[in-house]
C-alpha positions as CSV (number, residue, x, y, z in Angstrom):
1,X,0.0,0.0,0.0
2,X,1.5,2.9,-1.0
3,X,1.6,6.0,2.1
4,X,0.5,9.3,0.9
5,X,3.7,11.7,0.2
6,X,1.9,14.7,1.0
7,X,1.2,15.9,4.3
8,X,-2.9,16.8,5.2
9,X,-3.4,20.6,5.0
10,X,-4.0,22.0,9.1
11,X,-4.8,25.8,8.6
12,X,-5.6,25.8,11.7
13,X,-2.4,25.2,13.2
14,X,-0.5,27.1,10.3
15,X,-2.8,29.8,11.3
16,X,-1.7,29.8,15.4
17,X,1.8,29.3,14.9
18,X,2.2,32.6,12.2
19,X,0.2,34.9,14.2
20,X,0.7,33.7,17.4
21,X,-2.9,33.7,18.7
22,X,-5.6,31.9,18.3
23,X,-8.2,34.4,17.7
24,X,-6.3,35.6,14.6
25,X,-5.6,32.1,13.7
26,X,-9.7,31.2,13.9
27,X,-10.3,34.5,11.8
28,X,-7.6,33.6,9.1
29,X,-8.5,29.9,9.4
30,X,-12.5,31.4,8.5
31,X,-11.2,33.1,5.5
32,X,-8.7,30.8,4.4
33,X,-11.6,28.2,3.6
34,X,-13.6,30.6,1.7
35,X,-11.0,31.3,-0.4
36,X,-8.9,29.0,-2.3
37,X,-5.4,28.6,-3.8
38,X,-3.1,31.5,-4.3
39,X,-5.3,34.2,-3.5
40,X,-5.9,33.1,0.2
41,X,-2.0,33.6,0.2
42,X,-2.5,37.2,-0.4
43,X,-5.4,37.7,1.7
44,X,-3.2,36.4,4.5
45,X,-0.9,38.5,3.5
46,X,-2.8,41.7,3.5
47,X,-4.6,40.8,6.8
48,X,-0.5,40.6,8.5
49,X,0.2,43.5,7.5
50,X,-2.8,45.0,8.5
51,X,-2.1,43.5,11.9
52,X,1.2,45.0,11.7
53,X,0.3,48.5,11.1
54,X,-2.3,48.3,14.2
55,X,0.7,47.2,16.4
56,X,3.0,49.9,15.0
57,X,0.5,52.4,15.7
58,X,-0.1,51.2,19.0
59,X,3.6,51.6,20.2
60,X,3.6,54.7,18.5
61,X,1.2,55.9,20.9
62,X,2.6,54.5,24.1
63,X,4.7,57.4,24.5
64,X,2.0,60.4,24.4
65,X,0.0,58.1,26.8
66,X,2.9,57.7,29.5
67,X,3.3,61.9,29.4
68,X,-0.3,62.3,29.5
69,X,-0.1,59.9,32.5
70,X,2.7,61.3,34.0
71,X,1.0,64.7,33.8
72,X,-2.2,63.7,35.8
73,X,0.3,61.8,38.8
74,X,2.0,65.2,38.7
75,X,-1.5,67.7,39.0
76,X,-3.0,65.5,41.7
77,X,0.6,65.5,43.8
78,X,0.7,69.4,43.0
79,X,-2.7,69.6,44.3
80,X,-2.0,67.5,47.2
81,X,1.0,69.5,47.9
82,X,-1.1,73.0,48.2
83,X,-2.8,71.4,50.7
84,X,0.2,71.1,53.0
85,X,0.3,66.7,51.8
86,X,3.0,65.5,49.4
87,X,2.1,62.4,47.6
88,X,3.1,60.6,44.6
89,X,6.4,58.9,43.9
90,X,10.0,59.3,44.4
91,X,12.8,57.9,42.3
92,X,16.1,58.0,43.5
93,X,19.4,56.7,41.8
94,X,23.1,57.1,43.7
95,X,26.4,55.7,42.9
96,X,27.5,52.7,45.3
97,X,29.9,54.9,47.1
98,X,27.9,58.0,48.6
99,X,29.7,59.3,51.5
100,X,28.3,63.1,51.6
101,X,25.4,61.9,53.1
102,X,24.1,58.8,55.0
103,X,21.6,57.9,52.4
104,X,19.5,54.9,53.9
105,X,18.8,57.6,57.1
106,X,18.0,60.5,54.4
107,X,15.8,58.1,52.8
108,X,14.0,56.6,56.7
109,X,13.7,60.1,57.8
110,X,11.7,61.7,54.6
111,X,9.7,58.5,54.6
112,X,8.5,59.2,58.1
113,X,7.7,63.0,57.2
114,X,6.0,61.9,53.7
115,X,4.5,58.1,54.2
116,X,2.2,58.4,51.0
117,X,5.4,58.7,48.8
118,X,6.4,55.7,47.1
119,X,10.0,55.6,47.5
120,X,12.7,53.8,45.1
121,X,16.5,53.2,44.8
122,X,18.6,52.5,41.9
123,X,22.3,52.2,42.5
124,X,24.3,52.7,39.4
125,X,27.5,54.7,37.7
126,X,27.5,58.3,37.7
127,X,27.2,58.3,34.1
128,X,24.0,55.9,34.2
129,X,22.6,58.2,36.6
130,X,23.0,61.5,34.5
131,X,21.2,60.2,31.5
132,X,18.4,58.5,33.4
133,X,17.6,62.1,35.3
134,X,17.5,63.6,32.1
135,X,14.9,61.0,30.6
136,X,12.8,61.8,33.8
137,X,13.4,58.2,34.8
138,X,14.8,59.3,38.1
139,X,13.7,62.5,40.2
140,X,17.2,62.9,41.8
141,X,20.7,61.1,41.8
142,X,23.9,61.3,43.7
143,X,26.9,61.3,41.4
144,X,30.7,61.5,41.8
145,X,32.4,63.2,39.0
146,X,36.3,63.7,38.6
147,X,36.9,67.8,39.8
148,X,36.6,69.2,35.8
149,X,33.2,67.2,34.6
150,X,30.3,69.0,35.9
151,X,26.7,67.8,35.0
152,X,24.2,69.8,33.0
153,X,21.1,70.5,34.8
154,X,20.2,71.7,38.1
155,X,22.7,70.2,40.8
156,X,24.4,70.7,43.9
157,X,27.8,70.7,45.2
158,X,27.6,68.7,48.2
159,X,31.7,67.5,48.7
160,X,35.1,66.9,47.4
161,X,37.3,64.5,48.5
162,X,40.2,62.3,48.0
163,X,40.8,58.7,46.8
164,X,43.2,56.5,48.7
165,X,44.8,52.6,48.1
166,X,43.4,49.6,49.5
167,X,45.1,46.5,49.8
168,X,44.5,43.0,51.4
169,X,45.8,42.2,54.9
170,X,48.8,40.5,54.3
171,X,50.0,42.7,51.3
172,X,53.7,43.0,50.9
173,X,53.4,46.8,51.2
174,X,53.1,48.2,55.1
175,X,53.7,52.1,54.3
176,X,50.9,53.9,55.1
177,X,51.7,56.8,52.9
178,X,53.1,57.0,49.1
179,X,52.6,58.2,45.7
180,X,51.1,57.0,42.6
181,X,54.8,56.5,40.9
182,X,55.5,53.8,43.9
183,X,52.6,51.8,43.2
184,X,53.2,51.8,39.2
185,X,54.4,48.4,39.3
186,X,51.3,46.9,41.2
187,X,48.3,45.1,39.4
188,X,45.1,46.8,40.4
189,X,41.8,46.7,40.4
190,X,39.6,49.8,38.9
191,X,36.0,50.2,37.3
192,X,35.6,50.0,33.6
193,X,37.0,52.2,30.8
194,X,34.4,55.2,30.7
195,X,33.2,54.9,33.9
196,X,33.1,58.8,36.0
197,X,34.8,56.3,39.1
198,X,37.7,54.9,36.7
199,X,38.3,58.6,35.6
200,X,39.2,59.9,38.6
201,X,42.1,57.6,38.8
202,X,43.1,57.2,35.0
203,X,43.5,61.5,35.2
204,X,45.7,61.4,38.6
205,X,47.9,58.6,37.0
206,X,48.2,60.6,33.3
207,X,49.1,63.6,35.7
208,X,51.9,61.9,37.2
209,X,53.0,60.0,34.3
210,X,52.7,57.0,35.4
211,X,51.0,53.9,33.5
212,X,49.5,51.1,35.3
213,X,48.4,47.4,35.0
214,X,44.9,47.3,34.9
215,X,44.2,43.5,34.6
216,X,40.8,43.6,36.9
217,X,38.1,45.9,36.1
218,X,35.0,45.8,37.7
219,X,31.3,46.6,37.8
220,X,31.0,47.9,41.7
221,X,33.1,49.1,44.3
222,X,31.8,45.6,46.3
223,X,33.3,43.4,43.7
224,X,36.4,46.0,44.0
225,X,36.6,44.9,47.7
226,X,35.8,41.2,47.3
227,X,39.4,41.2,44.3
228,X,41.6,43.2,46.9
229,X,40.7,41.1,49.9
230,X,42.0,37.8,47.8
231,X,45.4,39.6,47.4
232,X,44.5,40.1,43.4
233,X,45.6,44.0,43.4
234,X,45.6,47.0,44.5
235,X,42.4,49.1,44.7
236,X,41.4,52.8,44.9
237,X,38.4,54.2,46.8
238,X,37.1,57.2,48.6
239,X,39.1,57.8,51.7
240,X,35.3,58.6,53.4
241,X,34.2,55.0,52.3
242,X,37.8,52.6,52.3
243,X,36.7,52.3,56.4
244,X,33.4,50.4,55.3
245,X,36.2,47.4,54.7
246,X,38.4,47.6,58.4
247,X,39.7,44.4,57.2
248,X,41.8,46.2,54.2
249,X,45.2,48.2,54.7
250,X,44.9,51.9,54.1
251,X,47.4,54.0,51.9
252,X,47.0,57.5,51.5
253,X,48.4,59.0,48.5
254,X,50.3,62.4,48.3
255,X,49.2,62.9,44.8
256,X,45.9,61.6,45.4
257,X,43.1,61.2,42.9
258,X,39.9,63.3,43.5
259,X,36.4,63.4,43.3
260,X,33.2,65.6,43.4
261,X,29.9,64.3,44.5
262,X,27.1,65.9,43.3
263,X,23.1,66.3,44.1
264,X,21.1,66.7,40.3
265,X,17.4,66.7,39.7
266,X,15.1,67.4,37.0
267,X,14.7,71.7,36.0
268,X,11.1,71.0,37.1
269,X,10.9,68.7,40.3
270,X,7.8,67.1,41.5
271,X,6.4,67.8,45.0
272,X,8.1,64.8,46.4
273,X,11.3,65.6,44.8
274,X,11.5,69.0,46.0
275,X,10.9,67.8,49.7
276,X,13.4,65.2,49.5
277,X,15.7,68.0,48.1
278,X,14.8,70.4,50.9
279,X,15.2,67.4,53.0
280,X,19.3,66.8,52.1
281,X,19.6,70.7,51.9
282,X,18.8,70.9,55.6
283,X,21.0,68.2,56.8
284,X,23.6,70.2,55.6
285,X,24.4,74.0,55.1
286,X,20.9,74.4,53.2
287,X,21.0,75.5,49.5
288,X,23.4,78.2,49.0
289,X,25.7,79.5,45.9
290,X,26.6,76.0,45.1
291,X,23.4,75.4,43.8
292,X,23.0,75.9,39.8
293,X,21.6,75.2,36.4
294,X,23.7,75.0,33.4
């Protein structure tokens, strides 16, 4: 008995597997069968791109529909906010290393004053942060930026500081002060190429002339801490933060790298990101002249 060589026609499931679905599948499958040879081909055809176009205007609109979204979050917490009540959300974004400002009490303390904000964190590189505040993904973020780069925007100056070496316990090196020409020999261990944290340190190196071995680079100052520890290299943090690890030797540096870190926020802040502003403003000097848009 000789087997058929063709296989038996299933629309049906021809239909499901190209569109994905099976109400589109039952409505091609409907036409499909009134409709034979070739031109259900181009019926098919037409109905896809059909489909397509409904998608690509759909996406298309996503965008007006978020703003217009945004807009009414932002007139009710404005409204809330004449009435002495801040409300709405709060999206915060800080490099790993803050040390101007205790953030996790900054961030207890202004949920106790506002407890109908909803309050998140995102912790990533300066550059990350700058980019994310200006899509109005984040309300404010805490940078830290070699001395020259200033962001665009509004911001505030809220310290300067210096960078020192970190090494593990048992390193061969006991000074507890040098220079960045001593330690050109050492491997270290640095953030990536391009990141505001690696150009603090590249700059204070080209200033002294002085090339290093930079076999370890890393996403986070964590992982940073986690390579030193295991004897891998020599690291470079924050003199303000470097006592988060008591376990690592210190080295202060005479030629020292520094950095800038910086409060930004939007040119037009909500309600809850004024307050929060206010909030870090007080805990400090309160705004002054270091305050600017540009």
């Amino acid at each position: 008995m000789t087997m058929p060589t063709t296989r038996p026609r299933c629309p049906g499931a021809a239909s499901v597997a190209a569109y994905g679905t099976t109400t589109c599948a039952a409505t091609d499958v409907s036409a499909v069968s009134a409709v034979p040879g070739h031109k259900h081909r181009a019926a098919r055809r037409e109905r896809r791109h059909q489909q397509e176009h409904r998608r690509g205007a759909g996406e298309a609109f996503l965008p007006a529909a978020r703003e217009c979204l945004e807009a009414a979050d932002r007139a009710r917490a404005e409204v809330a906010a004449a009435g002495g009540q801040i409300v709405g959300r709060l999206a915060v974004g800080a490099i790993p290393t803050v040390t101007a400002i205790d953030l996790p009490i900054a961030l207890c303390d202004y949920r106790h004053r506002h407890p109908s904000v909803h309050i998140t964190l995102t912790s990533a590189g300066s550059e990350v942060l700058i980019e994310r505040v200006r899509r109005g993904e984040i309300d404010v973020a805490f940078l830290g930026l070699p001395p020259h780069m200033e962001p665009k925007g509004v911001r505030s100056r809220l310290a300067g500081g210096e960078l020192v070496a970190v090494v593990a316990p048992d390193h061969h090196r006991t000074e507890r002060e040098t220079d960045l020409r001593s330690l050109a020999d050492e491997p270290f261990i640095d953030f990536r190429v391009g990141a505001a944290g690696r150009a603090q340190s590249d700059e204070a190196f080209a200033a002294a002339g002085v090339r290093r071995e930079m076999p370890f680079e890393v996403p986070s100052a964590d992982f940073m801490v986690d390579l030193v520890r295991q004897g891998l290299g020599v690291g470079m943090l924050p003199a303000a933060y470097a006592p988060r690890s008591p376990d690592l030797r210190v080295i202060r540096l005479r030629d020292a790298p520094t950095r800038v870190e910086h409060l930004i926020w939007d040119d037009r802040p909500s309600p809850a990101a004024t307050a929060f502003i206010e909030l870090i403003h007080a805990g400090r000097d309160g705004p002054g002249a270091d305050e600017r848009q540009g």
